[in-house]
C-alpha positions as CSV (number, residue, x, y, z in Angstrom):
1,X,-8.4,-8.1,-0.7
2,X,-5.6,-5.9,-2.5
3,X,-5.1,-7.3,-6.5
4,X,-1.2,-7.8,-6.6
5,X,0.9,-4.6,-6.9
6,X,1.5,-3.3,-10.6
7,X,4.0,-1.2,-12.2
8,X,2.5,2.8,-12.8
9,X,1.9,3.8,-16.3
10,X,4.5,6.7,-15.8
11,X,7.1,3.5,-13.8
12,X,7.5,5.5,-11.4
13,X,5.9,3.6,-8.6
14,X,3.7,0.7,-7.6
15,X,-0.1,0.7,-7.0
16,X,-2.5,-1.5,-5.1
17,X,-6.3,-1.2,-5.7
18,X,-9.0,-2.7,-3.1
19,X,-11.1,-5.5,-4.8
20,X,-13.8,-4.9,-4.0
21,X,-13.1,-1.0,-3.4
22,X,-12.7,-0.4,0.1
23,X,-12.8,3.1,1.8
24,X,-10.5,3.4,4.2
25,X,-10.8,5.5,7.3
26,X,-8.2,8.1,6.9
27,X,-8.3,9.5,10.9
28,X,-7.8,5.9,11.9
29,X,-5.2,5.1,9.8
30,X,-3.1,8.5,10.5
31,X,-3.0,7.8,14.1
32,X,-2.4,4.2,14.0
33,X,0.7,5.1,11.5
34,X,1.7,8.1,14.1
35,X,1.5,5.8,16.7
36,X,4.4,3.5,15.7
37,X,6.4,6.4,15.0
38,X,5.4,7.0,11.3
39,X,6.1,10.3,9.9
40,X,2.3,11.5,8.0
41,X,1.1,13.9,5.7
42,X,-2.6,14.7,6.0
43,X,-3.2,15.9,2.5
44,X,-7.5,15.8,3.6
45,X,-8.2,13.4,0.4
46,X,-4.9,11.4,1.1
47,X,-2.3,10.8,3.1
48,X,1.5,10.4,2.8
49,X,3.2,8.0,4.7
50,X,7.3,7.7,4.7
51,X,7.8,4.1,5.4
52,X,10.5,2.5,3.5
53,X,9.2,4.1,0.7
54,X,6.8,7.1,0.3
55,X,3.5,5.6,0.1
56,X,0.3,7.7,-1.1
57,X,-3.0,6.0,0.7
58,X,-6.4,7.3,-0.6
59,X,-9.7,7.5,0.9
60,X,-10.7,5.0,-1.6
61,X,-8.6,2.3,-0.8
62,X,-5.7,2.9,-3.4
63,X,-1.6,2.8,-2.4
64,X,0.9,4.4,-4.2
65,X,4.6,3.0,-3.5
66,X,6.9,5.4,-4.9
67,X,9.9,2.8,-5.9
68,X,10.7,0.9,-9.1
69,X,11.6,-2.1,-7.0
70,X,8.7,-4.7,-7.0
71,X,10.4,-6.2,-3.7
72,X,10.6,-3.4,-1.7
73,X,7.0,-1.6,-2.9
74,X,6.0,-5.5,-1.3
75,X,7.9,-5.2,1.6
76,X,6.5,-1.9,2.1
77,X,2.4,-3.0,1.8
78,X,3.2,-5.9,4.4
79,X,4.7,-3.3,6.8
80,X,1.0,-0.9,6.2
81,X,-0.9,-3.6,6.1
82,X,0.4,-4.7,9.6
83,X,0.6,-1.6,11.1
84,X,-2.9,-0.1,10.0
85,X,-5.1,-3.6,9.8
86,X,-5.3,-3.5,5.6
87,X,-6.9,-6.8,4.1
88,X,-4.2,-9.3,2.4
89,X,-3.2,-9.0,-0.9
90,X,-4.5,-11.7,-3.8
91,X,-2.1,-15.0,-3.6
92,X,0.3,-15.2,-6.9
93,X,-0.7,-17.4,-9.3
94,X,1.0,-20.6,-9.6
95,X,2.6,-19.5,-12.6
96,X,4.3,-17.1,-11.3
97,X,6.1,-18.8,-8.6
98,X,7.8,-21.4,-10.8
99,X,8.4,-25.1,-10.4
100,X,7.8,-26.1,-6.9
């Protein structure tokens, strides 16, 4: 499960971490991105992805969404973790959502 996506120290993007850290298959995700027409960077350690956003996807498990826009760094880690088979991300808390 990804925790939920948090602003970068330097605010210039958002990141996801794996909890429990989860490798991820780097081949595997390249061609299943490439195969829906996904433009990739193979950087060996990393790759870069251009969705709606740039999106940075290490070996470890970690995403970088370059955008300062909670929504659409969201948007974008729905649209990987469709297209490439990533586990969910944690539910918000209750809190968060407001009166129901």
């Amino acid at each position: 499960m990804y925790r939920r996506l948090r602003l970068c120290s330097n605010n210039g993007g958002f990141e996801a971490l794996a909890d429990p850290p989860n490798r991820i298959d780097l081949p595997r995700v390249k061609a299943a991105l490439e195969r829906e027409g996904v433009s990739v960077v193979d950087a060996r350690v990393m790759l870069i992805a251009s969705l709606e956003v740039e999106v940075t996807i290490s070996r470890g498990g970690r995403l970088l969404f370059k955008t300062r826009d909670p929504r659409v760094a969201e948007s974008a880690f729905e649209r990987l973790r469709s297209l490439v088979g990533l586990p969910a991300m944690e539910p918000e808390p209750a809190s968060a959502r407001g009166p129901g």
